[in-house]
C-alpha beads as a LAMMPS data file, in Angstrom:
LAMMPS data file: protein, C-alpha beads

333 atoms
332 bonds

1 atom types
1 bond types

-500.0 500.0 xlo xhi
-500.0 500.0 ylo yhi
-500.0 500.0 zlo zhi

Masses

1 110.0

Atoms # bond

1 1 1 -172.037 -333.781 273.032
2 1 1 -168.417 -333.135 274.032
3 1 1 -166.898 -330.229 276.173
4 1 1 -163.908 -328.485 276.298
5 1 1 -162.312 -325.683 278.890
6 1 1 -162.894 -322.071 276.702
7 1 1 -159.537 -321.038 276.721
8 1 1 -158.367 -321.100 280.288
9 1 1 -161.558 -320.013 282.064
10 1 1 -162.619 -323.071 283.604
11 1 1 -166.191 -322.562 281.805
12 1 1 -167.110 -325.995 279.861
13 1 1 -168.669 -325.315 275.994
14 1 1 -169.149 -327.684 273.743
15 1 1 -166.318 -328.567 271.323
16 1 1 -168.887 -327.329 268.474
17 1 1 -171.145 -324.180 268.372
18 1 1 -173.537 -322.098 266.865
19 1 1 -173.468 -319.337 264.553
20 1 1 -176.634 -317.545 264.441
21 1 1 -176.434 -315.238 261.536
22 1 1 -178.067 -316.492 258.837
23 1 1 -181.015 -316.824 261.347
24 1 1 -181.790 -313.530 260.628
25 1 1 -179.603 -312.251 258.078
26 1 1 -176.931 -312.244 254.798
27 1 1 -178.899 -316.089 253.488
28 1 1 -181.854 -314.973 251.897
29 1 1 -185.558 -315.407 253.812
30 1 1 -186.062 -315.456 257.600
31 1 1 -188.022 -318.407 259.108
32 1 1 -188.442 -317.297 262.847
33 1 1 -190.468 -319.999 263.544
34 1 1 -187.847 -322.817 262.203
35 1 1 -184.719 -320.820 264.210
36 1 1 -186.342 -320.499 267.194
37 1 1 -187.023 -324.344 266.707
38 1 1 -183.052 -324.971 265.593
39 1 1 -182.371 -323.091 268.948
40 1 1 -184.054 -325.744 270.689
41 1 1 -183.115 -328.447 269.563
42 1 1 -179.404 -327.242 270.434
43 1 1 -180.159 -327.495 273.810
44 1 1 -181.547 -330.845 273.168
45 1 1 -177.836 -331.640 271.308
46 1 1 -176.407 -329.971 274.302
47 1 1 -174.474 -327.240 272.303
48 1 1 -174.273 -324.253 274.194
49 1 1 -172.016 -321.715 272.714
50 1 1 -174.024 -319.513 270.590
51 1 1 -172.663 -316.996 268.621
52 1 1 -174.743 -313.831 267.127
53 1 1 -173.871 -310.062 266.798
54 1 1 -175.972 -306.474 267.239
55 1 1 -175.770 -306.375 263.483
56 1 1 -177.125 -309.568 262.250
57 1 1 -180.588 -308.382 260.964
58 1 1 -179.539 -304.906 262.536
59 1 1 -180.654 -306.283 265.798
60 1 1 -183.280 -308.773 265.141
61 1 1 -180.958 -311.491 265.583
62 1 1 -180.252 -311.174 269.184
63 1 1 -184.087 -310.525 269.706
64 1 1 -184.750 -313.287 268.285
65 1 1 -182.041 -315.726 270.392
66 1 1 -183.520 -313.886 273.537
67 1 1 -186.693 -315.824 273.105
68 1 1 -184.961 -319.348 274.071
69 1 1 -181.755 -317.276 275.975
70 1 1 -184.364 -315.887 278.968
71 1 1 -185.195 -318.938 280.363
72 1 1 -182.366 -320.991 279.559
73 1 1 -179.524 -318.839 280.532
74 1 1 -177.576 -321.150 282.671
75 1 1 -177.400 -323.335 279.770
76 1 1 -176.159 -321.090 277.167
77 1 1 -172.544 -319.422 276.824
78 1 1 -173.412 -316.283 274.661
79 1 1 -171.514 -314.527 272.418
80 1 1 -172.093 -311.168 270.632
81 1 1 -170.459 -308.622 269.313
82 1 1 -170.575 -304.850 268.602
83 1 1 -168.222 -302.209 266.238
84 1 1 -170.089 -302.768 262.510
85 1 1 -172.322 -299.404 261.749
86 1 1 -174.286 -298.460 259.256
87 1 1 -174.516 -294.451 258.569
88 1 1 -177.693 -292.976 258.756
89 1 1 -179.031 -296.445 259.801
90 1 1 -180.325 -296.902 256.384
91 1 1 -179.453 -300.895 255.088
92 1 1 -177.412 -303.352 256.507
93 1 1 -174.196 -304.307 256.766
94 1 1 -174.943 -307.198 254.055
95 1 1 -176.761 -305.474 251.094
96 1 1 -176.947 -301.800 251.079
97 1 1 -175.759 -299.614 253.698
98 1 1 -172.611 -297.406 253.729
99 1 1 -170.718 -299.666 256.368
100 1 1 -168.028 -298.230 258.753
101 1 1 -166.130 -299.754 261.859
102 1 1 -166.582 -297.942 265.199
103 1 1 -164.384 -299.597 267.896
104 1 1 -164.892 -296.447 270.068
105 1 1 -165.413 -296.495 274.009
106 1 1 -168.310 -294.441 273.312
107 1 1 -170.166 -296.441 270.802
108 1 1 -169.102 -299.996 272.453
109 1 1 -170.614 -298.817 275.630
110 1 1 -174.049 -298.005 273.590
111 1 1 -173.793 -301.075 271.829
112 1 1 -173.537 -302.879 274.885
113 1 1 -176.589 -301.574 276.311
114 1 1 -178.759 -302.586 273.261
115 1 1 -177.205 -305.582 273.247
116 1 1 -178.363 -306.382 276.799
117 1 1 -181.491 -305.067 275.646
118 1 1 -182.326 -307.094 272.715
119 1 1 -181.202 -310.207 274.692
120 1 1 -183.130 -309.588 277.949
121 1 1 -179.897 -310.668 279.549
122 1 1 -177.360 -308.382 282.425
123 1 1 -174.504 -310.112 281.596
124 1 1 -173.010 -311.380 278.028
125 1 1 -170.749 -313.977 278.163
126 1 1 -168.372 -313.248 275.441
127 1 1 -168.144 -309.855 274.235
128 1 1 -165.975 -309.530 270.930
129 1 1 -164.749 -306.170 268.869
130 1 1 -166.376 -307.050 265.626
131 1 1 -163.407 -305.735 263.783
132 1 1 -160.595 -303.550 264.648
133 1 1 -161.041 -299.766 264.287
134 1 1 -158.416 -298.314 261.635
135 1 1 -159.068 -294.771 263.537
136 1 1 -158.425 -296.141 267.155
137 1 1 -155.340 -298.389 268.687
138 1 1 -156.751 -301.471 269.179
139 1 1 -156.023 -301.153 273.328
140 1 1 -157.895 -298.476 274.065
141 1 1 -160.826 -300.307 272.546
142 1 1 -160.078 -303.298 274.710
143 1 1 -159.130 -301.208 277.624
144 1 1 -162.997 -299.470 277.612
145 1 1 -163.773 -303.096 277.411
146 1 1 -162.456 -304.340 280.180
147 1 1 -164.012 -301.768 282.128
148 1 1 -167.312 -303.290 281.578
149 1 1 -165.861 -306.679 282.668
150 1 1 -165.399 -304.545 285.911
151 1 1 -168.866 -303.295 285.732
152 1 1 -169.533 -307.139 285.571
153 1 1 -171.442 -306.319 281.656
154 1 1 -169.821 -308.740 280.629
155 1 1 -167.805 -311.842 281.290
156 1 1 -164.852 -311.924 278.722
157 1 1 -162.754 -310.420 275.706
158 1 1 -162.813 -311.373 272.315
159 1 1 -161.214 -310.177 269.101
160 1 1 -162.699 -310.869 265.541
161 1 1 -160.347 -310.790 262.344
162 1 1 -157.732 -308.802 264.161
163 1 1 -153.896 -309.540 262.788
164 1 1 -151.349 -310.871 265.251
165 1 1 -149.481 -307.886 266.162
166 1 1 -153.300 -306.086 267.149
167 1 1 -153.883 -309.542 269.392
168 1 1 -150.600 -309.338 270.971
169 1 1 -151.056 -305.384 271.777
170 1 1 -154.501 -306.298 272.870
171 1 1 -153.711 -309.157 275.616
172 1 1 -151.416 -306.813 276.668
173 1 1 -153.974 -304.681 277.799
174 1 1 -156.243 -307.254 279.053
175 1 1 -156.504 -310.963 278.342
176 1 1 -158.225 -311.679 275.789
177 1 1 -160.577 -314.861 275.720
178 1 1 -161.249 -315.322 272.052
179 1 1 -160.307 -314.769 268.725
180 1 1 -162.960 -315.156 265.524
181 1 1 -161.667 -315.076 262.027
182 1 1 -162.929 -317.210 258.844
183 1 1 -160.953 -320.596 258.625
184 1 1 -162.260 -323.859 256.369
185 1 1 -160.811 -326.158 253.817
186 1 1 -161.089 -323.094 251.284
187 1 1 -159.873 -319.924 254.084
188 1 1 -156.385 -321.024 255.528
189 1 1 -154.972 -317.526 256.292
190 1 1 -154.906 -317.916 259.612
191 1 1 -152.812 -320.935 259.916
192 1 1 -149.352 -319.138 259.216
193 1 1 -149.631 -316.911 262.679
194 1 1 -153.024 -316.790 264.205
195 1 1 -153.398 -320.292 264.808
196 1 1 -149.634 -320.885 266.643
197 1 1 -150.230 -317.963 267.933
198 1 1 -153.618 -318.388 270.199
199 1 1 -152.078 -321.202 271.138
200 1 1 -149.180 -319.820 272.749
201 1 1 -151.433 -317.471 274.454
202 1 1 -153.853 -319.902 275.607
203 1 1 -156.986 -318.188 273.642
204 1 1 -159.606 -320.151 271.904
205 1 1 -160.061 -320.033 268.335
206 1 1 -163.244 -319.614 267.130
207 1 1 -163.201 -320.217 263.320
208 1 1 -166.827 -319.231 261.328
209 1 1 -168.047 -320.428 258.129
210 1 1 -166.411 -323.717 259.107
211 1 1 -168.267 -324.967 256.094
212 1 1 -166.997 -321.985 253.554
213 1 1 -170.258 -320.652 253.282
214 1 1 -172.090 -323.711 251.890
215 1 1 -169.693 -324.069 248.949
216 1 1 -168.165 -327.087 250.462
217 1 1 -170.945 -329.066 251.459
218 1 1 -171.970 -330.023 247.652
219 1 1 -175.567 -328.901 248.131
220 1 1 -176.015 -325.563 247.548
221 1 1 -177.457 -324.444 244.245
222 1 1 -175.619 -321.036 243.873
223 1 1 -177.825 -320.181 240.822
224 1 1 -180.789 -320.031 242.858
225 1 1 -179.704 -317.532 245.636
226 1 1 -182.235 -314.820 246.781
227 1 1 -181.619 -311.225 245.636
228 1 1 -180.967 -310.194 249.082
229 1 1 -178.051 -313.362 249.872
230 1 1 -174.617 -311.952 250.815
231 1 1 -173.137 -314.590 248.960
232 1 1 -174.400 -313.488 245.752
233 1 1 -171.448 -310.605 245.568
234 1 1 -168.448 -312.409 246.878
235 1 1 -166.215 -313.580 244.137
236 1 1 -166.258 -317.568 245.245
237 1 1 -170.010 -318.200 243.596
238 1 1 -169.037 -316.081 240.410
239 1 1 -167.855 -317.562 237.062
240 1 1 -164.515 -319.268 236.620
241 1 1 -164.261 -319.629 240.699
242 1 1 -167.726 -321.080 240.867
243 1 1 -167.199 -323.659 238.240
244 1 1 -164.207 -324.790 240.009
245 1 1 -165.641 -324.896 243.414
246 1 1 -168.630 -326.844 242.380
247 1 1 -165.984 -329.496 240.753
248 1 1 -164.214 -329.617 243.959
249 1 1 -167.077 -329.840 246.511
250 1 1 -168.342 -332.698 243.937
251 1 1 -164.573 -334.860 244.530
252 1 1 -165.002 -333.855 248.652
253 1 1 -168.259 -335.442 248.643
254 1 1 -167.175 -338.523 247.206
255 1 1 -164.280 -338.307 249.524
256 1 1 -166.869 -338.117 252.006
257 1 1 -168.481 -341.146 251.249
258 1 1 -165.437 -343.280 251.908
259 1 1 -165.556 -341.747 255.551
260 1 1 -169.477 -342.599 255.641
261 1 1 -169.886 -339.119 256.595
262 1 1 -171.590 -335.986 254.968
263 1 1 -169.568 -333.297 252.841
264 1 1 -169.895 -330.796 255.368
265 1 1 -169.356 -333.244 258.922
266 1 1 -165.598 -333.919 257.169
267 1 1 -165.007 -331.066 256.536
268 1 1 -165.916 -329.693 259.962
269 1 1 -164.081 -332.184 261.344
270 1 1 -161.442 -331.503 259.409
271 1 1 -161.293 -327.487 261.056
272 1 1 -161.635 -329.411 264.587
273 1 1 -158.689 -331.710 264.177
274 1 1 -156.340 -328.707 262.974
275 1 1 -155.560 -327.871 267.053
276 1 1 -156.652 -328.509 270.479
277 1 1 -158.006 -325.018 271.320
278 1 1 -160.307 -324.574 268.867
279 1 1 -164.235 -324.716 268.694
280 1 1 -165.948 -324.010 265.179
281 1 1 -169.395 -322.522 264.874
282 1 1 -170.555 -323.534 261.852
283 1 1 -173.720 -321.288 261.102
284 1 1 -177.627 -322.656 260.067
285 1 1 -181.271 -321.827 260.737
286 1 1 -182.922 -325.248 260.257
287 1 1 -182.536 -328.476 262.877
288 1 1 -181.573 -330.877 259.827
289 1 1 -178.348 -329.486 259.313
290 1 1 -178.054 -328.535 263.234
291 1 1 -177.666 -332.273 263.340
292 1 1 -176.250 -333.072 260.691
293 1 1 -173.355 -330.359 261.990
294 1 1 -173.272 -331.823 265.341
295 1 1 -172.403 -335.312 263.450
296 1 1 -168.869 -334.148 263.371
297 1 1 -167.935 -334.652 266.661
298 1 1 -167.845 -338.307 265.507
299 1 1 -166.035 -338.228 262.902
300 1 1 -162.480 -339.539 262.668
301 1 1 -159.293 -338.239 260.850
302 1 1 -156.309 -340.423 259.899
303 1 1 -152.993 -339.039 258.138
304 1 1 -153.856 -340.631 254.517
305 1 1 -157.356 -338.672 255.048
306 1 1 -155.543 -335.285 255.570
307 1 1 -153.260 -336.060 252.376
308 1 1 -156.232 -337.285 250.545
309 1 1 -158.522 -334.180 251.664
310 1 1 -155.261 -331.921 250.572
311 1 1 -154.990 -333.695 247.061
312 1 1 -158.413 -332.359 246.094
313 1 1 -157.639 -328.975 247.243
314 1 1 -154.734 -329.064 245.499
315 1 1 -156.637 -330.382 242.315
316 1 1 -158.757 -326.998 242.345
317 1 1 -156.762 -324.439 243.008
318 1 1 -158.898 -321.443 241.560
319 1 1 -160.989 -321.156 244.708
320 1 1 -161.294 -317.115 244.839
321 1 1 -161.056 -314.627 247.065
322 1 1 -163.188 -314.964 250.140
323 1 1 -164.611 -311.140 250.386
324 1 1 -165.100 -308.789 247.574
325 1 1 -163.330 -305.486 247.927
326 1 1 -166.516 -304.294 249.872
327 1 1 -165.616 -306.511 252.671
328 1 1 -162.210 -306.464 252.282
329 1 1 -161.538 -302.712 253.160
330 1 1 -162.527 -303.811 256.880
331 1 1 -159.563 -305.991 257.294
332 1 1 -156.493 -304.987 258.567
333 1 1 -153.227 -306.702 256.533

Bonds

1 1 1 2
2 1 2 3
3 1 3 4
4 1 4 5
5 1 5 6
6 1 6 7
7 1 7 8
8 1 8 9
9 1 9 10
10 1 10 11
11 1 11 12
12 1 12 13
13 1 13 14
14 1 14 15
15 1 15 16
16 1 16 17
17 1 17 18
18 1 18 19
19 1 19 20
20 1 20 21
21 1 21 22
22 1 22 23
23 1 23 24
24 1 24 25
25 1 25 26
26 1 26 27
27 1 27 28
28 1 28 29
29 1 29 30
30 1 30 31
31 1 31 32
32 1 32 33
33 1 33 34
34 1 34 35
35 1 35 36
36 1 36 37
37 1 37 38
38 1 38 39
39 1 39 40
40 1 40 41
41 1 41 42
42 1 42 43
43 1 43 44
44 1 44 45
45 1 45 46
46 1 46 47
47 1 47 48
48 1 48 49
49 1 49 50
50 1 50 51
51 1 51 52
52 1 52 53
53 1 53 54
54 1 54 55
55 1 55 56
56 1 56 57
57 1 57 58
58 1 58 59
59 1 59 60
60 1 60 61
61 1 61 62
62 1 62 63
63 1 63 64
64 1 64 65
65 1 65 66
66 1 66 67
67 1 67 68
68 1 68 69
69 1 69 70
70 1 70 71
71 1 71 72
72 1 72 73
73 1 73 74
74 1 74 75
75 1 75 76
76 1 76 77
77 1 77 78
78 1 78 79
79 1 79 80
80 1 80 81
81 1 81 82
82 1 82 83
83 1 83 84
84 1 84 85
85 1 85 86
86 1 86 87
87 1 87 88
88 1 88 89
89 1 89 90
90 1 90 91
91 1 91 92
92 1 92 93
93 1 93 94
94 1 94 95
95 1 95 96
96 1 96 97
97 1 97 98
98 1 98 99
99 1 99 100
100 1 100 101
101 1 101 102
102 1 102 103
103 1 103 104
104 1 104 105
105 1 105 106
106 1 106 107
107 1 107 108
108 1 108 109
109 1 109 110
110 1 110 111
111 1 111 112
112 1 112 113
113 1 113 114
114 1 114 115
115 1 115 116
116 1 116 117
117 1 117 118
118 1 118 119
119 1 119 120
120 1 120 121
121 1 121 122
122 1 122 123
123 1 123 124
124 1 124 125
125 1 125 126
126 1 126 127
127 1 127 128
128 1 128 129
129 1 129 130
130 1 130 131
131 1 131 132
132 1 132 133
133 1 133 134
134 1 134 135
135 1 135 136
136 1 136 137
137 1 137 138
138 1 138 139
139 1 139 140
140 1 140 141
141 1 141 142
142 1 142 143
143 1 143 144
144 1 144 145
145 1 145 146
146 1 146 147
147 1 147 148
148 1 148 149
149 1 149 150
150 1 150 151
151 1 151 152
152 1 152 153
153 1 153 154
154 1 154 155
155 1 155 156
156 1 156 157
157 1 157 158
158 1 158 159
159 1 159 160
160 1 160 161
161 1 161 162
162 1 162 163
163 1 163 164
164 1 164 165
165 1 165 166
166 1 166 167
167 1 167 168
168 1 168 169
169 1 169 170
170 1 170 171
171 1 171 172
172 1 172 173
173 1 173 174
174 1 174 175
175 1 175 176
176 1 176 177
177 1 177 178
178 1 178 179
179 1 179 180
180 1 180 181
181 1 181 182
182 1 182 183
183 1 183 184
184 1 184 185
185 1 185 186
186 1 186 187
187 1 187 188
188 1 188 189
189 1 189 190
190 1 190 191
191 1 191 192
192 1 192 193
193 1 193 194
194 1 194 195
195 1 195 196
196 1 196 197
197 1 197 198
198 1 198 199
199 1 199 200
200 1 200 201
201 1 201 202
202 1 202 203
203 1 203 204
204 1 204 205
205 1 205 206
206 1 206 207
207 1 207 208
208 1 208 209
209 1 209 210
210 1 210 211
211 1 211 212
212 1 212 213
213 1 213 214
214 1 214 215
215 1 215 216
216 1 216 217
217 1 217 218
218 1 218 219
219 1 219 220
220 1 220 221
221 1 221 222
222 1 222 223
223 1 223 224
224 1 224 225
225 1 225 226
226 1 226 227
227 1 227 228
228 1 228 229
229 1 229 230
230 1 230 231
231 1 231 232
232 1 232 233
233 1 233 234
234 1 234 235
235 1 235 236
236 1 236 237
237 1 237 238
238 1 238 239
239 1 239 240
240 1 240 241
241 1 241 242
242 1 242 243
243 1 243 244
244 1 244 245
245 1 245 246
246 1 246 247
247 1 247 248
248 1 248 249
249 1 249 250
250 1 250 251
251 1 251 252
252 1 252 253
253 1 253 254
254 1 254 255
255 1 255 256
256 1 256 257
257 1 257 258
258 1 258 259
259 1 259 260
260 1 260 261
261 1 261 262
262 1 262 263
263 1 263 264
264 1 264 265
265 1 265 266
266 1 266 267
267 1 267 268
268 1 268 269
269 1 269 270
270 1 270 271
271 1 271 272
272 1 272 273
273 1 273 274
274 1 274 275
275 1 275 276
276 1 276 277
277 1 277 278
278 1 278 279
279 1 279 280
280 1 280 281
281 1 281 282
282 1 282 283
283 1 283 284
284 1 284 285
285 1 285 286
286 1 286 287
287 1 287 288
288 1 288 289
289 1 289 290
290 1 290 291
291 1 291 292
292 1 292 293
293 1 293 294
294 1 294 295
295 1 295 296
296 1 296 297
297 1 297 298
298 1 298 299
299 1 299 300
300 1 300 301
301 1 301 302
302 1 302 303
303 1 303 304
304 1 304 305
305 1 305 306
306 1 306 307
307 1 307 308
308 1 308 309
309 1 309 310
310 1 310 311
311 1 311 312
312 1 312 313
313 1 313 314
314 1 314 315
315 1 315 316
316 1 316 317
317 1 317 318
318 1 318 319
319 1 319 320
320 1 320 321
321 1 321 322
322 1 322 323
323 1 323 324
324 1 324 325
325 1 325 326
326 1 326 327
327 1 327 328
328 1 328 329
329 1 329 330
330 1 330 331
331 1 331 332
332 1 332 333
């Protein structure tokens, strides 16, 4: 495995991560057993930036990473983040639930303390405001943050699908380590002003669902998600955007083949070769894709690959919307 500085921290992570969400959470059936096993075997890869949050599995997920975490903590650069509730604790913030952001010094500091708790850990790593709180500027939710830094809670900032002006305001206040937000072949909002942007502030970029959710990997079987799948509801694996995604993952996997590479190694590679201070977490709970993720690292990009890889995009252009309105109402514009 690679490394790369995080940002300018001096701390090494690999130049690939791991989301841990679907470990317990949003992707149908839990297999502790298997993602305890996947955790492993990321050691083994050397991968060592993790990535989970107190929601995924309302908790369990971070439990769950704590059983590997404990006694390999100097080998793991953990992430985890906190401002996602669900009122009256009933559901989850996937299926069910009456969801609402609470970026509030009071809840982050509660948050933070179950967080510890669930990962048997004193000190988390990377600490990111899940989204931003419409009620609350976004500094004085990074200012009560960066009084647990202080407190020596945690290590350093991050910001998840915040706009520019909130990340500007926020840095401001107190540097701010990280920025998450959804970025693949298929999710290219960020590339207008996020992406120049972290740059110029020396923040890493930490795109998720790297591999848009399965869609691009030409495997997944969207007629035979579980009930309980997250993806089930979001407009991309419904009707006239499904049929059109299937027929484009099917031309990227030829693609693919020219590059002797899997579907979904291009196109991580392809999120890795966009700029220099990024580091994708591409999200599973079994070691076969694990590896098959980590393959990426290897894989190389020429310029008639990008305008090859953009002539099938540009071939099936009805991708959909990413989020349903459900989701969408918790992102600022």
């Amino acid at each position: 495995m690679k490394y790369k500085e995080f940002a300018k921290t001096g701390e090494k992570v690999s130049i690939i991560g791991l989301g841990c969400m679907g470990m317990s959470s949003a992707y149908g059936k839990r297999d502790d057993t298997e993602s305890v096993a996947t955790l492993e075997y990321a050691l083994e890869l050397g991968i060592n930036f993790w990535d989970t949050a107190d929601v995924y599995g309302n908790g369990a997920n971070e439990e769950l990473i704590s059983k590997v975490l404990v006694p390999n903590r100097n080998r793991v650069f953990i992430a985890t983040k906190f401002g996602f509730r669900v009122r009256g604790g009933n559901g989850n913030v996937f299926v069910g639930g009456e969801t609402y952001v609470d970026a509030s010094p009071k809840w982050m500091r509660q948050a933070l303390e179950e967080s510890l708790r669930r990962l048997k850990i004193e000190t988390i790593d990377l600490y990111y405001a899940h989204r931003v709180d419409p009620n609350l500027p976004v500094e004085e939710t990074v200012g009560a943050m960066s009084e647990l830094v202080k407190e020596g809670k945690i290590r350093y900032l991050g910001l998840s699908e915040c706009t520019a002006e909130d990340l500007k305001k926020a840095n401001a206040v107190h540097p701010i380590t990280a920025l998450q937000s959804e970025y693949s072949l298929l999710t290219r909002d960020v590339e207008k002003e996020i992406l120049p942007l972290t740059k110029e502030l020396g923040i890493a970029f930490v795109p998720f669902a790297p591999l848009s959710r399965g869609l691009i990997t030409n495997k997944l079987d969207a007629g035979s998600l579980a009930s309980d799948d997250f993806r089930k509801n979001l407009p991309r694996y419904q009707g006239e955007y499904l049929d059109n995604n299937q027929k484009l993952s099917a031309a990227f996997a030829e693609f693919s083949e020219s590059k002797n590479c899997t579907p979904a190694q291009l196109a991580i590679a392809w999120v890795m070769a966009q700029i220099d201070n990024i580091i994708p977490i591409p999200g599973t709970k079994r070691r076969q894709y694990l590896e098959e993720n980590a393959g990426a690292t290897n894989v190389v990009l020429t310029a008639k690959d990008f305008e090859a890889i953009e002539a099938i995009i540009e071939k099936y252009p009805n991708i959909g919307a990413r989020y349903s309105d459900r989701e969408n109402k918790f992102l600022k514009k």
